[in-house]
C-alpha positions as CSV (number, residue, x, y, z in Angstrom):
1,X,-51.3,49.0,77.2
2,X,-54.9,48.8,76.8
3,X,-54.7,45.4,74.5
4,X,-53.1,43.7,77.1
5,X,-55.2,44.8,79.7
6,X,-58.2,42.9,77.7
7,X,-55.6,39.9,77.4
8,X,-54.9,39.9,81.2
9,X,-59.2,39.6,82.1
10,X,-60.0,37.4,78.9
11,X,-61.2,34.8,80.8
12,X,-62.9,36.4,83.6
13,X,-64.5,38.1,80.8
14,X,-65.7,35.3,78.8
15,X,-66.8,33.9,82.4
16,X,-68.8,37.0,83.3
17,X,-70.2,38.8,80.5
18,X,-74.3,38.1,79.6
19,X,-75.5,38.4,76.5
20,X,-77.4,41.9,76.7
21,X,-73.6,43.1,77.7
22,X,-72.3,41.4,74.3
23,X,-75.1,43.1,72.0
24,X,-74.7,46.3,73.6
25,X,-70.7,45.8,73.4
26,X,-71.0,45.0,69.9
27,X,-73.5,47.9,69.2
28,X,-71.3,50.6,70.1
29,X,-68.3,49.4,68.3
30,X,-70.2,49.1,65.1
31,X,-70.8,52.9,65.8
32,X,-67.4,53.7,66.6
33,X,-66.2,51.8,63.6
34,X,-64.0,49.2,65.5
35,X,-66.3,46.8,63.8
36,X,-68.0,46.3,60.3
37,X,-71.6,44.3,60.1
38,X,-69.6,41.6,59.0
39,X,-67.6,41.2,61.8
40,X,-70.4,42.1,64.3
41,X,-72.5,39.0,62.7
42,X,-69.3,36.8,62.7
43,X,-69.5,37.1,67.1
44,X,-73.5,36.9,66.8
45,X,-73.9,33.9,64.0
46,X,-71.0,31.6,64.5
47,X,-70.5,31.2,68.3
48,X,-73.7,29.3,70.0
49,X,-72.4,29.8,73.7
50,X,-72.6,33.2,75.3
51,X,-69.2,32.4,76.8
52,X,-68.0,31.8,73.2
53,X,-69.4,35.4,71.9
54,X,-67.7,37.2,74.7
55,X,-64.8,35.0,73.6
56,X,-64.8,35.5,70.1
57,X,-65.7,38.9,70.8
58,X,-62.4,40.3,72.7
59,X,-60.0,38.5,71.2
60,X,-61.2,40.1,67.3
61,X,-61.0,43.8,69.7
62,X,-57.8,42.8,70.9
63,X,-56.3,42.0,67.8
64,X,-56.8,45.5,66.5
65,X,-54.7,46.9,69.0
66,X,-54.8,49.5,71.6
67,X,-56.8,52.4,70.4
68,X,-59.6,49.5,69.8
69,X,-59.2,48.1,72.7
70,X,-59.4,51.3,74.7
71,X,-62.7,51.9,73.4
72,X,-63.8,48.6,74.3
73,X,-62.8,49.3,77.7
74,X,-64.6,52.9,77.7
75,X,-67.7,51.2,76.9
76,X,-67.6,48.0,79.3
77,X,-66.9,51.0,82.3
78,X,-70.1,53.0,80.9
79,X,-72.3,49.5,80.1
80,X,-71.3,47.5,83.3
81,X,-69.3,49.9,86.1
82,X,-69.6,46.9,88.4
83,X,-68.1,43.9,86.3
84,X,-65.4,47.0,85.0
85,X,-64.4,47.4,88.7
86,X,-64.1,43.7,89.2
87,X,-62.0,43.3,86.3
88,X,-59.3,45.3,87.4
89,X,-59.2,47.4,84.3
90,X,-58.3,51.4,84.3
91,X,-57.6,52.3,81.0
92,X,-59.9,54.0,78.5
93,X,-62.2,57.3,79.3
94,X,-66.2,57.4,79.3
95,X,-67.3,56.5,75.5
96,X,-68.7,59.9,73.9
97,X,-71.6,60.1,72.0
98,X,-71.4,60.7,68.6
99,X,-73.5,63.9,67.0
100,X,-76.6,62.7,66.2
101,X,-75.9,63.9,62.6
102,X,-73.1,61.1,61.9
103,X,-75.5,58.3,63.3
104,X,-78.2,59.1,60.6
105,X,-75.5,58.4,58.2
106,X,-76.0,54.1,57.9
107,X,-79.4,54.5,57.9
108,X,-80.9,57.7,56.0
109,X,-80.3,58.0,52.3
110,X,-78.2,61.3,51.5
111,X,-79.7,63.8,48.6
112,X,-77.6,64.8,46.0
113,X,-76.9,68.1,45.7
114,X,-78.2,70.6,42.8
115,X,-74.8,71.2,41.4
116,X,-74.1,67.7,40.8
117,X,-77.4,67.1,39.3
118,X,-76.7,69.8,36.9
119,X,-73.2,68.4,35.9
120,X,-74.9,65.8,34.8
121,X,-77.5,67.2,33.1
122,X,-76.1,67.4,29.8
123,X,-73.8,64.9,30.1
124,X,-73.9,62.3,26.6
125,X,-73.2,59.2,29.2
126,X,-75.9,59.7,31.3
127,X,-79.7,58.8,31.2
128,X,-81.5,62.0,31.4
129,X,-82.9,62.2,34.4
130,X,-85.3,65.8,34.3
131,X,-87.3,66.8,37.6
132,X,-90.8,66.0,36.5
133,X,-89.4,62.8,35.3
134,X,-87.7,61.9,38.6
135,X,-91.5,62.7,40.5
136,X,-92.9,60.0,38.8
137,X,-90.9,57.2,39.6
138,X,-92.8,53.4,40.2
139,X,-91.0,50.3,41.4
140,X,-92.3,46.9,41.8
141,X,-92.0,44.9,44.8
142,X,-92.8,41.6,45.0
143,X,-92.3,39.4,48.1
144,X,-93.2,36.1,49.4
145,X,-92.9,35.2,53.2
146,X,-95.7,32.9,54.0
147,X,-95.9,29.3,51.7
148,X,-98.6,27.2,51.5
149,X,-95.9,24.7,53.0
150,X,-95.3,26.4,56.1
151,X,-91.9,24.7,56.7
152,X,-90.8,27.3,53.8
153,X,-91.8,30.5,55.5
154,X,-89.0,32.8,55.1
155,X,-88.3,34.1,58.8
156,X,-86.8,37.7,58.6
157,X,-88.2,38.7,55.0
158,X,-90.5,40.9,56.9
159,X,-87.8,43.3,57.2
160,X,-86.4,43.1,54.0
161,X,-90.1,44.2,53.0
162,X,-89.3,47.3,55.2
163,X,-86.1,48.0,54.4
164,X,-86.9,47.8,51.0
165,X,-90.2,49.7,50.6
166,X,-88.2,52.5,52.6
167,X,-85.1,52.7,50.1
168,X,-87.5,53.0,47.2
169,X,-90.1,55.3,48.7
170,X,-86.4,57.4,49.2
171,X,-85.3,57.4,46.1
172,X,-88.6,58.9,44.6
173,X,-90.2,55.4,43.6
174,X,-94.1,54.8,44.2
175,X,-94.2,51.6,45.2
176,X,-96.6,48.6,44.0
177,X,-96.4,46.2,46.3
178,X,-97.4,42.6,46.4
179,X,-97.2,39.4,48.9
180,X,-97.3,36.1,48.9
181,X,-97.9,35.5,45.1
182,X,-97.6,32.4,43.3
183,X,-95.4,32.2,40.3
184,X,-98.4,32.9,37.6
185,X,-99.6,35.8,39.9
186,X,-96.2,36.8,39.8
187,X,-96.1,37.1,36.1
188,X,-99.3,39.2,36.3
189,X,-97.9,41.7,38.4
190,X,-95.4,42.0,36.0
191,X,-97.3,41.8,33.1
192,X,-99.8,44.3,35.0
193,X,-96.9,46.6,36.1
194,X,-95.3,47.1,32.7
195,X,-98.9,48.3,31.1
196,X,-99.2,50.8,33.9
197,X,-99.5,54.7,32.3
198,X,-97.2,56.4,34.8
199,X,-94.1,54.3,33.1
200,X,-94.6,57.1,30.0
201,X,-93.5,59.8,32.2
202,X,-90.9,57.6,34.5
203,X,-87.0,57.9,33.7
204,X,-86.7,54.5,35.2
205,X,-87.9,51.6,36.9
206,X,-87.0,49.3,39.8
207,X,-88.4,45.7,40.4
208,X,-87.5,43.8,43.2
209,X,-88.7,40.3,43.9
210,X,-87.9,38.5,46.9
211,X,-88.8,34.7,47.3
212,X,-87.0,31.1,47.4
213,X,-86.0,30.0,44.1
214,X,-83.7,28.2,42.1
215,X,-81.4,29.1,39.1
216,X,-83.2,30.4,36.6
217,X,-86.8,31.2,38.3
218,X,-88.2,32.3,41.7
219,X,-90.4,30.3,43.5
220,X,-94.5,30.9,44.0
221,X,-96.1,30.2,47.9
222,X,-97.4,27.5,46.5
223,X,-94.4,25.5,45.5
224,X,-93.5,21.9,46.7
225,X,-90.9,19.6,45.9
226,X,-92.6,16.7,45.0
227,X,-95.5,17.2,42.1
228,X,-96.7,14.6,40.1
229,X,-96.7,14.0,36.4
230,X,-99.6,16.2,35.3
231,X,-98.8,19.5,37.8
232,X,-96.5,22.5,36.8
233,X,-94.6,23.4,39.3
234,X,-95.3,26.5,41.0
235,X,-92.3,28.9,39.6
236,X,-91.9,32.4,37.9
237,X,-89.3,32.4,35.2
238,X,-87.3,35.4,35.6
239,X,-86.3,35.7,32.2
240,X,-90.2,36.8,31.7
241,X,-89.1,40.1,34.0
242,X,-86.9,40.6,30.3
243,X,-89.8,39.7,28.2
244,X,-93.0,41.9,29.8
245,X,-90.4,45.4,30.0
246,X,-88.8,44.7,27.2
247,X,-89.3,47.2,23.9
248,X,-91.6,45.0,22.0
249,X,-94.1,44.4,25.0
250,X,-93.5,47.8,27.1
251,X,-92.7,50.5,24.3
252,X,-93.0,53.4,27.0
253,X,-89.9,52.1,29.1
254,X,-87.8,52.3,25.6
255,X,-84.5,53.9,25.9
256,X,-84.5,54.0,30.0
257,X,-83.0,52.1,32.5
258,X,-84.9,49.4,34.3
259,X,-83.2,48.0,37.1
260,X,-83.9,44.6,39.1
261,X,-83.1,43.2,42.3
262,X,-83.9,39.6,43.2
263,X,-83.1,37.9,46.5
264,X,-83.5,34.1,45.9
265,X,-81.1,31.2,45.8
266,X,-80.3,29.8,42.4
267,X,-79.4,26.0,43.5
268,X,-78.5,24.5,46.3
269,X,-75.1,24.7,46.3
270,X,-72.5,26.1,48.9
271,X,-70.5,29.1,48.0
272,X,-67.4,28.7,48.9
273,X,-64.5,26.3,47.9
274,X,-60.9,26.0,49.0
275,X,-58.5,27.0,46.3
276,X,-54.8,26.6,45.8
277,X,-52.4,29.2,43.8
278,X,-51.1,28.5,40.9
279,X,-55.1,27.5,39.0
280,X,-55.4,28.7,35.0
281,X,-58.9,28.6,34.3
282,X,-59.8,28.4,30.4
283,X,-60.6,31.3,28.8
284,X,-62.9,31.1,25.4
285,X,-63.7,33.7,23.3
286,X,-66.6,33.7,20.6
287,X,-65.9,35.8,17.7
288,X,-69.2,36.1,15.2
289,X,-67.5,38.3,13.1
290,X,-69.6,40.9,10.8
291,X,-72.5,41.1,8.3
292,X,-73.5,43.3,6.0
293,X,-76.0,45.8,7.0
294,X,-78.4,47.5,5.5
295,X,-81.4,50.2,6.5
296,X,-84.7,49.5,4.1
297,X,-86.3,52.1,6.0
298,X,-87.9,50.4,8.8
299,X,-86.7,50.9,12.6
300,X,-85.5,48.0,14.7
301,X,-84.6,48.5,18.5
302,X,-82.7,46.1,20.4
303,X,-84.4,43.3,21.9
304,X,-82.9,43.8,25.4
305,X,-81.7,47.2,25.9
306,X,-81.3,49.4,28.6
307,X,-81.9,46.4,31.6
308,X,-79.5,46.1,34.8
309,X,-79.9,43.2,37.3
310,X,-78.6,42.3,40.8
311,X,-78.9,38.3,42.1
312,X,-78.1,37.5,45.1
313,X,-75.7,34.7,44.5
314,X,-73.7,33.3,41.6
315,X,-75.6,30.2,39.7
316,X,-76.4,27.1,41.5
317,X,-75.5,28.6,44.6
318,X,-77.5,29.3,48.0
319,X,-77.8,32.9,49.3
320,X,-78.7,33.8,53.1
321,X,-81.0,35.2,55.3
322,X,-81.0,36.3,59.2
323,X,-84.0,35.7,60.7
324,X,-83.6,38.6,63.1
325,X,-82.2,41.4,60.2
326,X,-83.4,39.8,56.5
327,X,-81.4,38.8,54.0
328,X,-77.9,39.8,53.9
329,X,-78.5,41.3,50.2
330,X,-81.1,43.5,51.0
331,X,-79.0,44.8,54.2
332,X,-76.0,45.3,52.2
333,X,-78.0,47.1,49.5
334,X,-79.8,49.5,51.5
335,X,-76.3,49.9,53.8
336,X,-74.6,51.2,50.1
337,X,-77.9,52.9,48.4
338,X,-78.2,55.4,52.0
339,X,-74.7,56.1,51.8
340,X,-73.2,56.4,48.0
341,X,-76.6,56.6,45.7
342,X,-76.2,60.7,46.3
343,X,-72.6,60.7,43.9
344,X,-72.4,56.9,42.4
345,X,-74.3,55.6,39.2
346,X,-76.2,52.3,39.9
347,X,-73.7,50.0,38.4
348,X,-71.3,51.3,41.0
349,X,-73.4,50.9,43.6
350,X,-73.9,47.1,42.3
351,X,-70.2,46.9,42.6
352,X,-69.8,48.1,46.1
353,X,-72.7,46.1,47.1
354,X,-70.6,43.0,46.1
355,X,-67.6,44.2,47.4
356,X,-69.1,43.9,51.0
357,X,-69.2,39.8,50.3
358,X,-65.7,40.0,50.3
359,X,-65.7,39.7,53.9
360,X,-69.0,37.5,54.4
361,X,-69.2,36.4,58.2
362,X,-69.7,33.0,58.2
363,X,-66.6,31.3,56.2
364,X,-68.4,28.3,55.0
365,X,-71.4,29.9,53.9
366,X,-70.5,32.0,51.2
367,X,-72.3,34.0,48.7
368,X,-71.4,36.6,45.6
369,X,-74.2,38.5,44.2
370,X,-74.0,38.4,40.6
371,X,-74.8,41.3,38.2
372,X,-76.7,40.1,35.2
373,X,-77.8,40.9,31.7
374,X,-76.4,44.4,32.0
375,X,-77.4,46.5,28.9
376,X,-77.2,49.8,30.1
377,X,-75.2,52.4,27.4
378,X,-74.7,55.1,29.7
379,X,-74.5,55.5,33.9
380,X,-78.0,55.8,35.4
381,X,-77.9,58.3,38.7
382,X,-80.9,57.8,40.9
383,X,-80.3,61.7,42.4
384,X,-82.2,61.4,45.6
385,X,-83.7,64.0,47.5
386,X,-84.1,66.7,44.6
């Protein structure tokens, strides 16, 4: 049996392999689907020693049984014949390479197709979402990677700049893009954004800001943590995003869906805990009850209407960042967006994106991205590709 042929040469193994065996192990697995990115980070992010990645490494293959373990062996023979013959180890044939369709999958968003557009078409619970409306599509993305205090700099963001300029540019966005803003500069580009005559024709909009911060605001470059009595700290409110494309402020984005994305922590606070069964939180429920209502003619819209926001972690909490890959948000989202934004409405997509923090990689570093201030009335399709 193949699992306990990997149990038999564990610690010759663990002895032997290099690291460049270990990343290229770990490489195809992900691609066969052995391994998730969560597991594939777990080997990479919580084991300093090689010796403990190889470790760590065959024991999560071997738990999965044989087929897994098979696979593993296939590779090891095609990545290193000589260590495969020193090993001892026969089972397993030649990894085959998957169609080069299938690989495009993780990475390349997928269209919709026409006939699913036009189901939704004239469907009451969705925004309308017409061609011409679709073709002009902005975003805002805002991100800050270099701070005045250099001990700050946020190692990695550079590809969550990519990644992210690519998943808009895919879904039919024009991009505005800014970098390294401080937090009033930050509320221009806002400000600027939401007077921009393009948002007329739009049928949505996507900001995305990326930065430190804490609960409540996100962070400008030239932030520091000790100011004295007559400086304002250097911070963007985010409840300004609310304010400047709001309906009193930014009449043209009335009535359609603006959706945000922020990557920052909101405290400094762990996110996990250890829980026992058996807790009853309290549950409290306001009730304002009803007033009389009465329509002298003039036309009120809702203050906050229409709005949709992803954080990256629950209040007071930290979120994370691999200095190799970005943030683990942005990965996550752009993971979800290539593969389920062609049938899934963006609250759905928000949902799966959480769902992949179920299984988080490092255990005492938790984080749960939090939707926020959802005022959508109807599902919001982004229909790439038409």
């Amino acid at each position: 049996m193949a699992g306990k042929e990997l149990a038999n040469v564990r610690r010759k193994f663990v002895e032997t392999a290099d690291k460049e065996l270990i990343n290229q192990l770990l490489d195809d697995l992900l691609e066969d689907g052995v391994l998730n990115e969560g597991q594939k980070d777990s080997v990479l992010e919580e084991n300093s020693s090689t010796a403990n990645k190889a470790r760590s490494l065959i024991d999560m293959v071997r738990k999965k049984g044989d087929e897994a373990s098979r696979k593993m062996i296939a590779h090891l023979q095609s990545r290193d014949p000589s260590l495969y013959s020193e090993l001892g180890l026969s089972s397993g044939q030649p990894a085959q390479p998957k169609p080069q369709k299938e690989q495009q999958g993780p990475t390349t968003l997928i269209r919709t197709s026409e006939d699913f557009w036009r189901e939704k078409l004239n469907d009451r619970d969705v925004y309308t979402a017409a061609k011409n409306s679709m073709r002009n599509r902005v975003a805002l993305l805002i991100i800050n990677i270099k701070f005045t205090d250099e001990k700050l700099n946020r190692k990695g963001a550079e590809k969550d700049e990519a990644n992210m300029e690519k998943l808009l540019t895919a879904l039919g966005y024009e991009v505005v893009k800014h970098i390294n803003l401080t937090g009033k500069a930050i509320d221009d580009a806002v400000n600027d954004f939401s007077k921009l005559p393009k948002l007329k024709e739009t049928d949505s909009v996507l900001v995305v800001i990326m930065s430190h911060g804490k609960l409540g605001a996100v962070l400008g470059v030239d932030w520091k943590k000790e100011i004295s009595d007559n400086e304002r700290p250097d911070e963007f409110l985010i409840n300004n995003i609310y304010k400047h494309l709001g309906p009193e402020k930014c009449p043209a984005l009335l009535n359609k869906p603006k959706i945000i994305i922020i990557q920052a922590c909101r405290g400094e606070e762990e996110g996990s805990v250890l829980v026992r069964d058996g807790a009853n939180p309290a549950v409290v429920c306001d009730n304002a009850g009803e007033e009389n209502i009465e329509d002298d003619g003039l036309r009120f819209v809702n203050k906050e209407k229409d709005f949709i926001s992803l954080l990256s972690c629950t209040p007071d909490t930290v979120s994370y960042r691999q200095t190799e890959r970005g943030s683990f948000l942005i990965q996550h989202v752009v993971e979800v967006f290539n593969s389920f934004a062609q049938k899934d409405d963006v609250e759905e997509l928000f949902r799966k994106v959480m769902q992949r923090f179920e299984d988080f990689p490092c255990q005492t570093k938790r984080q749960m991205p939090t939707k926020d201030r959802c005022t959508l009335t109807k599902r919001f399709y982004f229909f790439p590709g038409l």
